[in-house]
Residue frames as a rotation matrix with the C-alpha (Angstrom) as fourth column:
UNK 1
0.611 0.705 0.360 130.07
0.522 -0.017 -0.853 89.00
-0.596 0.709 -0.378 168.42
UNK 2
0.601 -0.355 -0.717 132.57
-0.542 -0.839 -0.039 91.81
-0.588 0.412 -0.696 167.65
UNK 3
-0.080 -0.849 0.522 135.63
-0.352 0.514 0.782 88.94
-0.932 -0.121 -0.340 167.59
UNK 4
-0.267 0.228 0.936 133.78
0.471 0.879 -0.080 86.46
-0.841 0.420 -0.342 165.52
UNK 5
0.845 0.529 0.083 133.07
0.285 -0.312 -0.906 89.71
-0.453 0.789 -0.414 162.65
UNK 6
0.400 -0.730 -0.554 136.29
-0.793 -0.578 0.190 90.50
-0.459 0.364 -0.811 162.67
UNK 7
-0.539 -0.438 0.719 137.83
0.086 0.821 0.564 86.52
-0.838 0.366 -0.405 162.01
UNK 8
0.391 0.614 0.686 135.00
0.594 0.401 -0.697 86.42
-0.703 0.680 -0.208 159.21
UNK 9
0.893 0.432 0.122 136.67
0.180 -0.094 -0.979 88.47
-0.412 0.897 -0.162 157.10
UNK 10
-0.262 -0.958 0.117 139.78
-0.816 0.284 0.504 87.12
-0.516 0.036 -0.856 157.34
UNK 11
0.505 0.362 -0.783 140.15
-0.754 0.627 -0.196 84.31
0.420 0.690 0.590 154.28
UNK 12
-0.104 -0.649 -0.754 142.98
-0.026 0.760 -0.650 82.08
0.994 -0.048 -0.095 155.36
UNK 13
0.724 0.625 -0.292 142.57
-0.009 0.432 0.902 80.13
0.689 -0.650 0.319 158.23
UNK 14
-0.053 -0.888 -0.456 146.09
0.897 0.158 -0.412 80.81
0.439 -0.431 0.789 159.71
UNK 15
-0.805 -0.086 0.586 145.60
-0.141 -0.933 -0.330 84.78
0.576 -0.349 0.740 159.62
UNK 16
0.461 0.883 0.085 141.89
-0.276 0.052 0.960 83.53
0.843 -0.466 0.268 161.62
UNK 17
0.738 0.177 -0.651 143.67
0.465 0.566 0.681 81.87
0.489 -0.805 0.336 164.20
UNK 18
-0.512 -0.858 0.044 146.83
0.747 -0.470 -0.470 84.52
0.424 -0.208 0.881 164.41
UNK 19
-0.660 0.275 0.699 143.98
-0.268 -0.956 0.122 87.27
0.702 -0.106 0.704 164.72
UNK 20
0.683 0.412 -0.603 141.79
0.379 0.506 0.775 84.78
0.624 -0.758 0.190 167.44
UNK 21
-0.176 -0.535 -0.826 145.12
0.969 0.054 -0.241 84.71
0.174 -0.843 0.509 169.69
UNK 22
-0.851 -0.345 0.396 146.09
0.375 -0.927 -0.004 88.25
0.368 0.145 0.918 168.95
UNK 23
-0.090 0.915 0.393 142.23
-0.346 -0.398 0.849 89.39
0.934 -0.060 0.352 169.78
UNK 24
0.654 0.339 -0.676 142.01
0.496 0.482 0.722 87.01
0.571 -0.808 0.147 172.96
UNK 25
-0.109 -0.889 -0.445 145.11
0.953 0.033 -0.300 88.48
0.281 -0.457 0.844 174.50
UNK 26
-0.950 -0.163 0.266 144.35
0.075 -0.947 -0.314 91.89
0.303 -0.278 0.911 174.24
UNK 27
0.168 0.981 -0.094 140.87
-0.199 0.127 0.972 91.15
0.965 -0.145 0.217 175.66
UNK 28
0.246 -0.373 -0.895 142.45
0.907 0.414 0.078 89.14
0.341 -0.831 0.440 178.52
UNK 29
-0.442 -0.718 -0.538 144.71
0.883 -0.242 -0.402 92.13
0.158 -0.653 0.741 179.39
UNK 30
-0.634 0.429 0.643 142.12
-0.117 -0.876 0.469 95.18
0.764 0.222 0.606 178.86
UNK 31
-0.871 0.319 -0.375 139.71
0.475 0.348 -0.808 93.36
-0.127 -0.882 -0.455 181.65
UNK 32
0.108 0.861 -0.497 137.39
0.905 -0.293 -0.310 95.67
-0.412 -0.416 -0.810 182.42
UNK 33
-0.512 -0.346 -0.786 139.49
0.273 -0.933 0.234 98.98
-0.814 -0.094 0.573 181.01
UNK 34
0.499 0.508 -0.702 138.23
-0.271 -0.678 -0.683 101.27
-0.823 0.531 -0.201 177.90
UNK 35
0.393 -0.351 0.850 139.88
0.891 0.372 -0.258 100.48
-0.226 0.859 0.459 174.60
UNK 36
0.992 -0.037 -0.123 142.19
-0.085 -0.907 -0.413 103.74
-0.096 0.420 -0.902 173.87
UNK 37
0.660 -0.736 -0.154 145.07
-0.313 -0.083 -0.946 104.78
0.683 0.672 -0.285 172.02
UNK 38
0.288 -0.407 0.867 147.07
-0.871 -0.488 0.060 104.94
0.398 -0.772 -0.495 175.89
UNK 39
0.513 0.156 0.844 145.92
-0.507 0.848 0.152 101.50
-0.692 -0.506 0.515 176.65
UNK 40
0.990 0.132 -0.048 147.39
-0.097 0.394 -0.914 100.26
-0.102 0.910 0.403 173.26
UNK 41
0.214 -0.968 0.130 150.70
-0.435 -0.214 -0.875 101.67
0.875 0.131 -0.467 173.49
UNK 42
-0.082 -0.294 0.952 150.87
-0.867 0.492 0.077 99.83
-0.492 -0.819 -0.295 177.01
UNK 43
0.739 -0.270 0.617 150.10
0.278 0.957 0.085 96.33
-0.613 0.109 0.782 175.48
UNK 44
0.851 -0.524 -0.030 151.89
-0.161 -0.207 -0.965 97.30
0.500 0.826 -0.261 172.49
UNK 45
-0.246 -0.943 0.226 155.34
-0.791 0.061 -0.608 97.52
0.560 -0.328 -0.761 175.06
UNK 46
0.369 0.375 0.851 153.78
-0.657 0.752 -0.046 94.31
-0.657 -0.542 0.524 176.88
UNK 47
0.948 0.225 0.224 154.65
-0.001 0.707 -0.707 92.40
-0.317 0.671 0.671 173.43
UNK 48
0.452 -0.824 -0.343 158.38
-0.854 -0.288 -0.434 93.53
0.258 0.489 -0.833 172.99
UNK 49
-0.101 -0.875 0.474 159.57
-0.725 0.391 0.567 90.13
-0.682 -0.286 -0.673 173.61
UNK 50
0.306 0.124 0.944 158.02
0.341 0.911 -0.230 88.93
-0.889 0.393 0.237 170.60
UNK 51
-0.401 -0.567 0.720 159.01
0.873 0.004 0.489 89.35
-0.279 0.824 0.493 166.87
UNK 52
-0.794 0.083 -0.602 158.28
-0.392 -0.827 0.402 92.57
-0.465 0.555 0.689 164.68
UNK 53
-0.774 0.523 -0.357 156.11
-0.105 0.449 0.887 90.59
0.624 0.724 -0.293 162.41
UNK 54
-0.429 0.610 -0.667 154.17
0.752 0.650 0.110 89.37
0.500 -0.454 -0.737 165.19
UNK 55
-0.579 0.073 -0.812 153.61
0.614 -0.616 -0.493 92.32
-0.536 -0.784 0.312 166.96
UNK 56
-0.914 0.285 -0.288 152.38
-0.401 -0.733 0.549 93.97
-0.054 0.618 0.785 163.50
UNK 57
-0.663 0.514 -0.545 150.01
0.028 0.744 0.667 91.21
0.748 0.427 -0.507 163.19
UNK 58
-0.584 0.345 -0.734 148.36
0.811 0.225 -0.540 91.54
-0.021 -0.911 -0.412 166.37
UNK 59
-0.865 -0.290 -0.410 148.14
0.043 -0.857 0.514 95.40
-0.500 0.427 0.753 165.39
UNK 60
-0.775 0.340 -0.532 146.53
-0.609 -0.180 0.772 94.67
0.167 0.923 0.346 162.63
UNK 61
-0.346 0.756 -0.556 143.52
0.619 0.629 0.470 92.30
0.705 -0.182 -0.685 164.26
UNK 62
-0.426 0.245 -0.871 143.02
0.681 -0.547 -0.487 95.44
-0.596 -0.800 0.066 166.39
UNK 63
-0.802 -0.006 -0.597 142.92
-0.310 -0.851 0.424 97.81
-0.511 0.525 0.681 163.89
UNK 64
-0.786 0.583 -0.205 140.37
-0.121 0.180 0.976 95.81
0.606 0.792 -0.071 162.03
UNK 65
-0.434 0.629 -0.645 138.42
0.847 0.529 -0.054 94.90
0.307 -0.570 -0.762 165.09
UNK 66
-0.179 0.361 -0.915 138.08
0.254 -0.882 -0.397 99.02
-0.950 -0.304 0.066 166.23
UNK 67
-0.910 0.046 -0.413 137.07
-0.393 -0.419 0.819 99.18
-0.135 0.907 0.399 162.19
UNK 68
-0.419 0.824 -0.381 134.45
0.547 0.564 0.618 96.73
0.724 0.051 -0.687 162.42
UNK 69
-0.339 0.608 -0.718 133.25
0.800 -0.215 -0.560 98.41
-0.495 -0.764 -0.413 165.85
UNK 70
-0.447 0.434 -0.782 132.79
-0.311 -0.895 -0.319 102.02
-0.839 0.101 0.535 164.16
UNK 71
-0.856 0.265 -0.444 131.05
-0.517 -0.426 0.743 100.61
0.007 0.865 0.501 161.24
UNK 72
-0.349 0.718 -0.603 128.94
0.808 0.556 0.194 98.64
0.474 -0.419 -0.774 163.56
UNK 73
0.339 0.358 0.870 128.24
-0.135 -0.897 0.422 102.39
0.931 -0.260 -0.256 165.33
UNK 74
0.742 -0.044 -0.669 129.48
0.655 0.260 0.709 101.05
0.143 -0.965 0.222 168.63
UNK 75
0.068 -0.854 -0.515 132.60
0.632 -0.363 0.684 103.73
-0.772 -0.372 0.516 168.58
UNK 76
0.803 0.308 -0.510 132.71
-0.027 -0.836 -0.548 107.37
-0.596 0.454 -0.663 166.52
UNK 77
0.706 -0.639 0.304 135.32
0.529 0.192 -0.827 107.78
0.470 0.745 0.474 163.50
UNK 78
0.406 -0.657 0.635 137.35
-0.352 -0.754 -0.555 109.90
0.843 0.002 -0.538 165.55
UNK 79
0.482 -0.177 0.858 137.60
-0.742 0.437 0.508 108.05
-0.465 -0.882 0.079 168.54
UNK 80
0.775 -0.083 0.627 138.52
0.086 0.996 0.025 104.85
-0.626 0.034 0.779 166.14
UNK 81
0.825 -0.533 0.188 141.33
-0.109 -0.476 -0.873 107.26
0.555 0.700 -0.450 164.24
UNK 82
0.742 -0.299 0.600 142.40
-0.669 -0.382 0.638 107.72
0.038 -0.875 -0.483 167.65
UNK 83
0.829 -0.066 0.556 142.56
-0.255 0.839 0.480 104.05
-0.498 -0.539 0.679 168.60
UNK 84
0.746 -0.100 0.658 144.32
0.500 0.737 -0.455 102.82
-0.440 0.668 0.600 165.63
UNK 85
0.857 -0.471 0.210 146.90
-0.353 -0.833 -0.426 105.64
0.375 0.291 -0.880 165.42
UNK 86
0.712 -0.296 0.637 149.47
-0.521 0.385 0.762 103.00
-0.470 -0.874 0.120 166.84
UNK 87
0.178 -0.522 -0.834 152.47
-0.936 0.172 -0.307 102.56
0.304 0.836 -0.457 164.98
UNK 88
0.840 -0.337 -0.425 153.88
0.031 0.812 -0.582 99.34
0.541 0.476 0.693 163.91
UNK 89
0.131 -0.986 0.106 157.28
-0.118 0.091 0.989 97.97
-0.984 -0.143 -0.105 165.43
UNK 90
0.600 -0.546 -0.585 159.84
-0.799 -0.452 -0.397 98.72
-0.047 0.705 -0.707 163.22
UNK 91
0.891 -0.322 0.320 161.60
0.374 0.920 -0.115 95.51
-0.258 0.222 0.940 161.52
UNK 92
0.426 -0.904 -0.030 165.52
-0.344 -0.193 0.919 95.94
-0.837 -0.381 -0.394 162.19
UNK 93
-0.679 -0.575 0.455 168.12
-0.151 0.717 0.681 94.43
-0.718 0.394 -0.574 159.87
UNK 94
-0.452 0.243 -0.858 168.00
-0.861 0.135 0.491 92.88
0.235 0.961 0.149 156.51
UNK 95
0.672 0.619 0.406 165.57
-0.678 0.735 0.000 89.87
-0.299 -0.276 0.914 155.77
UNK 96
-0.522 -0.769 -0.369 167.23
-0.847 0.518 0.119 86.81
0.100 0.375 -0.922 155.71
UNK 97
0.493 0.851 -0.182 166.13
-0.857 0.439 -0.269 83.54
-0.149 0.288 0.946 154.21
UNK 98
0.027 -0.599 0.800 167.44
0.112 0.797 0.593 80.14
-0.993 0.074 0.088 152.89
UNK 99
0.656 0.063 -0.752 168.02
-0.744 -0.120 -0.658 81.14
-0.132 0.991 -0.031 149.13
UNK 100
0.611 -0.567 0.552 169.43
0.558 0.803 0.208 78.92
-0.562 0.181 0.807 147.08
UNK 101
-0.254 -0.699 -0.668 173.03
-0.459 -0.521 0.720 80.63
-0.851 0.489 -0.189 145.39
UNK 102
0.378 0.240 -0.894 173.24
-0.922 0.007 -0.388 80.48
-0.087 0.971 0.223 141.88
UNK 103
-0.483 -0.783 -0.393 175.71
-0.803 0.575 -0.158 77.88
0.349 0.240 -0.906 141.86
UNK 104
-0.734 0.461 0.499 172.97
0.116 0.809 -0.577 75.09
-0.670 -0.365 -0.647 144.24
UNK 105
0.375 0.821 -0.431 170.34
-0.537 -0.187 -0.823 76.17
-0.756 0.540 0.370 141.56
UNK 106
-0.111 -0.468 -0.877 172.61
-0.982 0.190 0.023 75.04
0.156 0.863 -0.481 139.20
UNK 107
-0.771 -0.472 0.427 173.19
-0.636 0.591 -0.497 71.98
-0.018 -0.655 -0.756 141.02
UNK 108
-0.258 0.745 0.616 169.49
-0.357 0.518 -0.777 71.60
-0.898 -0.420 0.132 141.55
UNK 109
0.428 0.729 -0.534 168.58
-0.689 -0.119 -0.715 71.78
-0.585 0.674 0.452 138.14
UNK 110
-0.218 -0.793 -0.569 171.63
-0.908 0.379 -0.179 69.39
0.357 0.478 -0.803 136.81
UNK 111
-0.629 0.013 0.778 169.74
-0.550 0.699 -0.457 66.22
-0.549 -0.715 -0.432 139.23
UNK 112
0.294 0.928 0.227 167.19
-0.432 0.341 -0.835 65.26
-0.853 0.147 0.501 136.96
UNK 113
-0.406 -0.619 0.672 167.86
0.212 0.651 0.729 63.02
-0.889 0.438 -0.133 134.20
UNK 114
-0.071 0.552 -0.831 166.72
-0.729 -0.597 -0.334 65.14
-0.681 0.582 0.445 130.88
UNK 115
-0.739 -0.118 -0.663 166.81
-0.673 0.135 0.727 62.23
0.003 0.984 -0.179 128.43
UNK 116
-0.957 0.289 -0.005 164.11
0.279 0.918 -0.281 60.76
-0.077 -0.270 -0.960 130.17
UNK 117
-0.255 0.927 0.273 160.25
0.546 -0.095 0.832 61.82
0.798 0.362 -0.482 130.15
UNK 118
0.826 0.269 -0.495 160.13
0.563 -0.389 0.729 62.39
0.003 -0.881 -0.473 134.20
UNK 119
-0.221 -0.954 -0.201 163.37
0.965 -0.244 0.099 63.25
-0.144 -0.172 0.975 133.94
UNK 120
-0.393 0.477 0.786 162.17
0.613 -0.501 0.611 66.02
0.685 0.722 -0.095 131.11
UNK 121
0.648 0.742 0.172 159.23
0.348 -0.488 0.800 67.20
0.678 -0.459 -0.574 133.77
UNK 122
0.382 -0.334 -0.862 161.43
0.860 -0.214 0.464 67.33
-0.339 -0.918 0.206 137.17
UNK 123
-0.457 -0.851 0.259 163.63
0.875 -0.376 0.306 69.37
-0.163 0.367 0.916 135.31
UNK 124
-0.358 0.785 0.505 160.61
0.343 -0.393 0.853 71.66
0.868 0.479 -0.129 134.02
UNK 125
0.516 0.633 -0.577 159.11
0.705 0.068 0.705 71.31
0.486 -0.771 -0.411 137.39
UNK 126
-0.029 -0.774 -0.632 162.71
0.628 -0.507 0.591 72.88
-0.778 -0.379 0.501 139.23
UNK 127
-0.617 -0.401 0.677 162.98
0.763 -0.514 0.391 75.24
0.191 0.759 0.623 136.50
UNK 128
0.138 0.746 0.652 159.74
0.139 -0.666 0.733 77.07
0.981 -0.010 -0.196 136.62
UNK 129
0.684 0.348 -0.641 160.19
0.695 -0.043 0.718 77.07
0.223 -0.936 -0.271 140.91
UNK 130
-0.205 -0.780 -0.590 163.87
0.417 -0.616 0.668 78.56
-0.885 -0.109 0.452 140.85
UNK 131
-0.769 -0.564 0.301 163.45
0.617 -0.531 0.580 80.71
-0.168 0.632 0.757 137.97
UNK 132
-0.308 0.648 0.696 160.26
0.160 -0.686 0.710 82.20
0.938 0.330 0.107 137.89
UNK 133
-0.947 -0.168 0.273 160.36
-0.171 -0.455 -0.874 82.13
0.271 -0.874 0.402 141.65
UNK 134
0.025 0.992 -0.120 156.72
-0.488 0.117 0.865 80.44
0.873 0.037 0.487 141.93
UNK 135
-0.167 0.333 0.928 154.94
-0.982 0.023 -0.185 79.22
-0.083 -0.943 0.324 145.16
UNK 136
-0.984 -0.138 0.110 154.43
-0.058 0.841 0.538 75.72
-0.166 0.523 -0.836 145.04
UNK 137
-0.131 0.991 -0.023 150.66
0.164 -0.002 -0.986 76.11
-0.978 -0.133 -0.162 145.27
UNK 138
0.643 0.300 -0.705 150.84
-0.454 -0.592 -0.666 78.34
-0.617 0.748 -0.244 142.01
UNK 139
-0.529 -0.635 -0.563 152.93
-0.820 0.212 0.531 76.01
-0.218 0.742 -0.634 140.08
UNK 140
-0.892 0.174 0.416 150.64
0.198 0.980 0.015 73.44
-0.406 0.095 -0.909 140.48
UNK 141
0.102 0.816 -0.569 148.12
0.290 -0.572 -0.767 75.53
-0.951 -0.087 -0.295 139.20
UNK 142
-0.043 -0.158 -0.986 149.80
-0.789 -0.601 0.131 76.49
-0.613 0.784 -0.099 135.73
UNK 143
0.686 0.322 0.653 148.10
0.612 0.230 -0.756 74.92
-0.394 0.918 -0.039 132.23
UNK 144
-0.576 -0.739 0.349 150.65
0.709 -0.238 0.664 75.08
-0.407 0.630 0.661 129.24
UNK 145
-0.063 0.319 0.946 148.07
0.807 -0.542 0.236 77.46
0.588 0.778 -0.224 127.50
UNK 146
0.849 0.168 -0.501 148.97
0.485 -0.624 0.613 80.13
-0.210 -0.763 -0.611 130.46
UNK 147
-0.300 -0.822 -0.485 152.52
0.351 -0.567 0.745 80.92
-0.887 0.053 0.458 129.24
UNK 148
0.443 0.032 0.896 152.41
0.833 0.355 -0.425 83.26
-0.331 0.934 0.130 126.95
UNK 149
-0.445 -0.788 0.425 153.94
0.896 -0.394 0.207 85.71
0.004 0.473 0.881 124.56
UNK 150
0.849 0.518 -0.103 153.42
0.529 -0.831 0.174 89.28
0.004 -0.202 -0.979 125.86
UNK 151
0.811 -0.547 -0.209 155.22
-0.542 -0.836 0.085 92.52
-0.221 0.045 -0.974 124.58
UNK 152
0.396 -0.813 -0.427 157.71
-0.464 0.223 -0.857 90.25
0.792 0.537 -0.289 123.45
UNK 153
-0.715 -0.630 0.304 158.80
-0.655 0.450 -0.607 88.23
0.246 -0.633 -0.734 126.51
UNK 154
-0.356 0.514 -0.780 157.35
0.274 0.856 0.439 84.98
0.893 -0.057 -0.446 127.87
UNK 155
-0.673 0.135 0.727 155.05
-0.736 -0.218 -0.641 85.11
0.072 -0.967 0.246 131.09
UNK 156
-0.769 0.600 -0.221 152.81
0.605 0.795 0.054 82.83
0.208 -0.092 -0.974 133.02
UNK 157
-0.520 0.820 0.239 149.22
-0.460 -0.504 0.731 85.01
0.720 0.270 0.639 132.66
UNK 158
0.280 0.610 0.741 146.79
-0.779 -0.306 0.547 85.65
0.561 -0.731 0.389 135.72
UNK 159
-0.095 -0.405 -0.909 148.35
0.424 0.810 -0.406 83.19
0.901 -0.424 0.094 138.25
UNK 160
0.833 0.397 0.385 146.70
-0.236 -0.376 0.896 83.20
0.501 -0.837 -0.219 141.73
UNK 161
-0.388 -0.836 -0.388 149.33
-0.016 0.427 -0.904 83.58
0.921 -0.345 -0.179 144.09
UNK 162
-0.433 0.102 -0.896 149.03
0.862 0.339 -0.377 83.62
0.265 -0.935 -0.235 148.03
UNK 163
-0.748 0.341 -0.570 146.42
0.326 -0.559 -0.762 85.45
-0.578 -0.756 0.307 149.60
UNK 164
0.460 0.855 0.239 143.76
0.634 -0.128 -0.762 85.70
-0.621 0.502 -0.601 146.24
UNK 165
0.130 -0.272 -0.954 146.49
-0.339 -0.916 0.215 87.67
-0.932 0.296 -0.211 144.70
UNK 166
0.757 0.167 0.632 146.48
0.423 0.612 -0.668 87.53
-0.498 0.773 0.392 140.91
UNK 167
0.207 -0.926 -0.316 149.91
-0.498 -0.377 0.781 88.67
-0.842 -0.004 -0.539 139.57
UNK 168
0.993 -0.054 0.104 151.26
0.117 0.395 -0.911 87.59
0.008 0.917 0.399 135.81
UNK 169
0.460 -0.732 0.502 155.11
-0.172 0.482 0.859 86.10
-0.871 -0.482 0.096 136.63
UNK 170
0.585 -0.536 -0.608 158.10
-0.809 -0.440 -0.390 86.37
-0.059 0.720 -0.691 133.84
UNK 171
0.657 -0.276 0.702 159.52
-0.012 0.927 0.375 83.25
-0.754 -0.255 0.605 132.51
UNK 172
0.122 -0.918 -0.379 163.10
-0.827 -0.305 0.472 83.44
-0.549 0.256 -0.796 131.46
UNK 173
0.146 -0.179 -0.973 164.35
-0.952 0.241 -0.187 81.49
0.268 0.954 -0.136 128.09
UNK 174
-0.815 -0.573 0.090 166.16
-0.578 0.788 -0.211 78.88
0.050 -0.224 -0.973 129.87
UNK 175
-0.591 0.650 0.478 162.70
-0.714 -0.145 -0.685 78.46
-0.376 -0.746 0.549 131.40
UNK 176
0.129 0.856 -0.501 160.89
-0.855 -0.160 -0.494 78.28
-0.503 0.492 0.711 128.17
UNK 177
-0.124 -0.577 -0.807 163.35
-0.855 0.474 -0.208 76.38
0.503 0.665 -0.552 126.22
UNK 178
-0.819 -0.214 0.532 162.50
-0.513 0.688 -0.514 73.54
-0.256 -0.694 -0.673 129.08
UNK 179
0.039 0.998 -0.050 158.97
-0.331 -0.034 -0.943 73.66
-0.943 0.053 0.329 128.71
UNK 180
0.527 0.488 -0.696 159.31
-0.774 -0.063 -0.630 73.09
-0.351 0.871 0.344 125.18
UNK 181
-0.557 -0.713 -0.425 161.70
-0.647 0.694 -0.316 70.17
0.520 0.099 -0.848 125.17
């Protein structure tokens, strides 16, 4: 019952099934024991052969699951301060990603064939992704009557991004100058 409040109020159906595993596991390995802070920091070194990220994530489907218990009364606020006083693994080293360099941006943006109509869009399309740095979700999402002129610079205006965030996203000249061609 506890599990199945804690997945509800999780929106995205990945974090549900990251915080399912992450919940089943530390069920599995508690058995029969008490939930405390002691027992935590033992699974907690049980998990060191997986990522940082992952390990927060798990974390963090506990932490919400010994929230849901004390506001269900099953566990006092001090006891659930306790629990949840478990730090995070610490994420080493710099993130690293596949960026495109300036110079393949260039590249990309130099494939489309501007004297054409699609040509025109692709070009528009790659433009707004590498320059304003949009999700594809949230690019399919943007209406021409969303950019607009604010404080003097161009932006795309309330754009949901990932996770229900709403976030207004800066769209550089080159950008614009596309859009309007």
């Amino acid at each position: 019952m506890l599990r199945q409040m804690v997945l509800d109020t999780v929106p995205s159906v990945h974090s549900k099934r990251n915080y399912a595993k992450a919940l089943d596991d530390l069920f599995a390995f508690c058995a029969s024991r008490p939930l405390s802070r002691a027992l935590l920091m033992e699974y907690r070194t049980t998990m060191d052969h997986l990522s940082p990220s992952t390990i927060n994530v798990r974390l963090s489907a506990i932490r919400k699951l010994v929230g849901e218990a004390r506001r269900n009364g099953m566990i006092g606020r001090e006891e659930a301060d306790n629990v949840t006083d478990v730090p995070n693994a610490r994420q080493k080293g710099t993130r690293l990603g596949n960026w495109l360099t300036r110079e393949q941006a260039k590249e990309l943006l130099a494939v489309p064939d501007r004297s054409t109509l699609k040509g025109k869009r692709d070009y528009v399309i790659i433009a707004l992704l590498v320059g304003c740095a949009l999700r594809w979700r949230e690019l399919a999402s943007v209406r021409i009557e969303d950019i607009q002129l604010r404080e003097g610079r161009w932006v795309v205006i309330d754009l949901w991004g990932k996770g229900g965030r709403i976030r207004t996203v800066a769209v550089p000249i080159w950008v614009k100058q596309g859009i309007e061609a």
